[in-house]
C-alpha positions in Angstrom: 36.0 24.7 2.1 39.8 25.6 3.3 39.7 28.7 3.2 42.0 31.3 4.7 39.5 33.8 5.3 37.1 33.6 8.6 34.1 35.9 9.8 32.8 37.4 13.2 30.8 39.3 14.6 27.3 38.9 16.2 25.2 36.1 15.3 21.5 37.3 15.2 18.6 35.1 14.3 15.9 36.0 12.0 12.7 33.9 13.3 11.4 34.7 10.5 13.2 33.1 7.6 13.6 29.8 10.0 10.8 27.4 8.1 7.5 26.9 10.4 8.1 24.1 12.4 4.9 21.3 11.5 2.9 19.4 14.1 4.5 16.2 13.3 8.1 17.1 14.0 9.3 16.3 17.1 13.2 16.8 19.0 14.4 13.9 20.7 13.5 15.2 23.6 9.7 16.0 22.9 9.4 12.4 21.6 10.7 10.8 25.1 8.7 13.0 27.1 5.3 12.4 24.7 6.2 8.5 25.3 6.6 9.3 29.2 3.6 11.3 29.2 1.5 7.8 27.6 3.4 5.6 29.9 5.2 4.2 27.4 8.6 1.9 28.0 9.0 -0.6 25.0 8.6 1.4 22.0 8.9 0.6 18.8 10.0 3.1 15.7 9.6 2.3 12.2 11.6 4.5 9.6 9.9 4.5 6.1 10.3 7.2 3.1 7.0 5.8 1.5 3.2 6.2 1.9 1.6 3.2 4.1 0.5 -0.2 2.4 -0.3 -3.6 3.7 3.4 -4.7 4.0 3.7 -1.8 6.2 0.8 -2.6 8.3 2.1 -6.4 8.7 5.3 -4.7 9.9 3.7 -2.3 12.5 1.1 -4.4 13.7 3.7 -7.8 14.2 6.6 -6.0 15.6 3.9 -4.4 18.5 2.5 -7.2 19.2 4.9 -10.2 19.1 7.4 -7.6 20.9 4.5 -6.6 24.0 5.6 -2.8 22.7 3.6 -0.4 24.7 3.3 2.0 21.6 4.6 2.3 18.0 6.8 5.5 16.6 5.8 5.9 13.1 8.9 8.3 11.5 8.8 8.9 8.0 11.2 10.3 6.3 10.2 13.8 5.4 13.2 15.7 4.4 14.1 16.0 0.3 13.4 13.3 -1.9 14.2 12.3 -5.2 11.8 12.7 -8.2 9.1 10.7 -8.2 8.8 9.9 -4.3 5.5 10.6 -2.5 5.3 14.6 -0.9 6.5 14.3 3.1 3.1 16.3 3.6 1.6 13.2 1.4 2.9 10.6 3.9 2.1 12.0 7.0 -1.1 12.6 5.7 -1.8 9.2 4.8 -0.5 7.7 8.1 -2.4 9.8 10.6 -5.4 8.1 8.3 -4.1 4.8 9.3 -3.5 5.5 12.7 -6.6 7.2 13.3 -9.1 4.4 11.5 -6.9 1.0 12.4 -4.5 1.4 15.5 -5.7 1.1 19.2 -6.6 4.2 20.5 -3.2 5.8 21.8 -0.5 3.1 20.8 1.1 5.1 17.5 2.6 8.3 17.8 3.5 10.1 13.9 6.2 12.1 14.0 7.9 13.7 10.7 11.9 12.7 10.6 13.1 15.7 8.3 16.3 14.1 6.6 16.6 12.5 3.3 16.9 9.1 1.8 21.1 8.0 1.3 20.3 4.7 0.0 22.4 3.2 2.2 21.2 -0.3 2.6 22.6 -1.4 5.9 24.5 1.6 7.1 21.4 3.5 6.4 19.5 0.2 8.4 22.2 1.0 11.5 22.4 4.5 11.5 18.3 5.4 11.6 17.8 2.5 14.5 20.7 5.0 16.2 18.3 7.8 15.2 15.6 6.2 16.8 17.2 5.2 19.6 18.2 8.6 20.3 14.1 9.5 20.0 13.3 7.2 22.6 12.9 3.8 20.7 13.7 0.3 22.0 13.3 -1.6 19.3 13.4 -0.8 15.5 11.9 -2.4 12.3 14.5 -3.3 9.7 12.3 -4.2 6.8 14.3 -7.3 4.0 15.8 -4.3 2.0 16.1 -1.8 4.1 16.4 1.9 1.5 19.0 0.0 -0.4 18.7 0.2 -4.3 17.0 -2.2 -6.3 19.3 -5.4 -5.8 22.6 -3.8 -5.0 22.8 -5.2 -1.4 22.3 -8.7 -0.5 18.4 -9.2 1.3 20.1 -10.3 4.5 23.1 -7.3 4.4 21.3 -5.1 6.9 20.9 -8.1 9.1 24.5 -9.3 8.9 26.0 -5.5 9.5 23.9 -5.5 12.8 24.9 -9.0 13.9 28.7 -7.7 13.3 28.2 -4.9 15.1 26.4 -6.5 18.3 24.5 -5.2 21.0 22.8 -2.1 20.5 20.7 -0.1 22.9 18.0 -0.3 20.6 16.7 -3.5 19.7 16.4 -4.5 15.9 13.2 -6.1 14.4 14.6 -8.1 11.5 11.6 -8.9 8.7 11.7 -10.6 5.9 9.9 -9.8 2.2 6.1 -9.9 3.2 3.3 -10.7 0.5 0.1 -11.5 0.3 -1.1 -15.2 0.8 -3.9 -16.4 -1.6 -3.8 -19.5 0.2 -3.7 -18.1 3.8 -6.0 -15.0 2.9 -3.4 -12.9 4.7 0.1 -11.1 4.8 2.8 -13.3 5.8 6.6 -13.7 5.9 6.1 -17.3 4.7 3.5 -19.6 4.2 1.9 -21.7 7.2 
C-alpha cells in the first residue's frame, strides 16, 4: 500500500504451492468451448452459494424450458464463505446428484465459480450475470433476493438496477419468491 519501495528480479513459479485445480473449475474459455463441443447456443447460468432445494429446481428447470435454452450452467459459488455456509466441495457434490438423477441427459454442465459471496444484492445480481456472460452464458437467473442480506434491499432492487442499466449481452431471468402450493401440489411463482 504506497509504498516507496519496489522489487525485481525473476519471477519463478512454484507448481507446486499453486492449489490442485478440481474437476469442476472451468476458465472462461473451457466453459465456451465445453458448450461448443455439446452444441450448445442459448445457455443459461445460474449463480448460487447454497446446496440445491426445490426453489432451485423450479428455477433451473423454468428458465430452460420457457427460454428453449439448449443447456443449463450450474456455477456455485465455491470460493470462502462465511461461518455457517455449506462446504464448496458440499455443493458441488450435491448438484452433480441432481444433475445426474433429474436433468436430461447432457443439458447441465457444473462448474465450481471460486470467488466469495459480497452480499451485494443487485450489484452482486449485475456483476455475476457479467461473470457469466463472460463463461459463455446468454441468459442468467436472478432469483427475488439475489445474495442480498436478509431485508436490506427492496425484492425488486436487482430487477430495477438491470432495467436502469439496459441491454446486456446476457439476458437476465427475473424470478420472483417461489414456494410450494398445497393447493396446486407444486412450486410456483403465484398461484393458478
Amino acid at each position: 500500500r504506497g509504498s516507496n519501495r519496489f522489487l525485481g528480479g525473476t519471477v519463478d513459479l512454484l507448481s507446486e504451492s499453486m492449489p490442485k485445480k478440481q474437476p469442476h473449475e472451468f476458465t472462461p474459455a473451457q466453459a465456451r468451448h465445453i458448450f461448443e463441443s455439446r452444441r450448445w447456443q442459448k445457455v443459461v447460468g445460474f449463480h448460487t452459494r447454497n446446496v440445491p432445494h426445490r426453489a432451485h429446481e423450479y428455477l433451473q428447470f423454468t428458465a430452460l424450458n420457457d427460454n428453449r435454452c439448449d443447456g443449463m450452467f450450474i456455477h456455485p459459488v465455491i470460493g470462502s464463505k462465511k461461518s455457517g455456509d455449506f462446504s464448496g466441495d458440499i455443493i458441488l457434490k450435491s448438484y452433480q446428484l441432481l444433475i445426474d438423477q433429474f436433468y436430461a441427459s447432457g443439458r447441465a454442465l457444473l462448474g465450481g465459480f471460486v470467488t466469495y459471496s459480497r452480499y451485494a444484492g443487485p450489484r452482486e445480481a449485475v456483476f455475476t450475470a457479467i461473470c457469466r456472460q463472460n463463461f459463455g452464458c446468454s441468459h442468467f437467473i436472478v432469483g427475488r433476493d439475489h445474495t442480498g442480506v436478509g431485508d436490506f434491499y427492496h425484492p425488486d432492487a436487482s430487477k430495477r438496477l438491470f432495467d436502469e442499466i439496459g441491454d446486456m449481452l446476457v439476458q437476465p431471468l427475473f424470478f420472483d419468491e417461489v414456494y410450494y402450493c398445497e393447493a396446486c401440489g407444486v412450486h410456483v411463482e403465484r398461484c393458478q
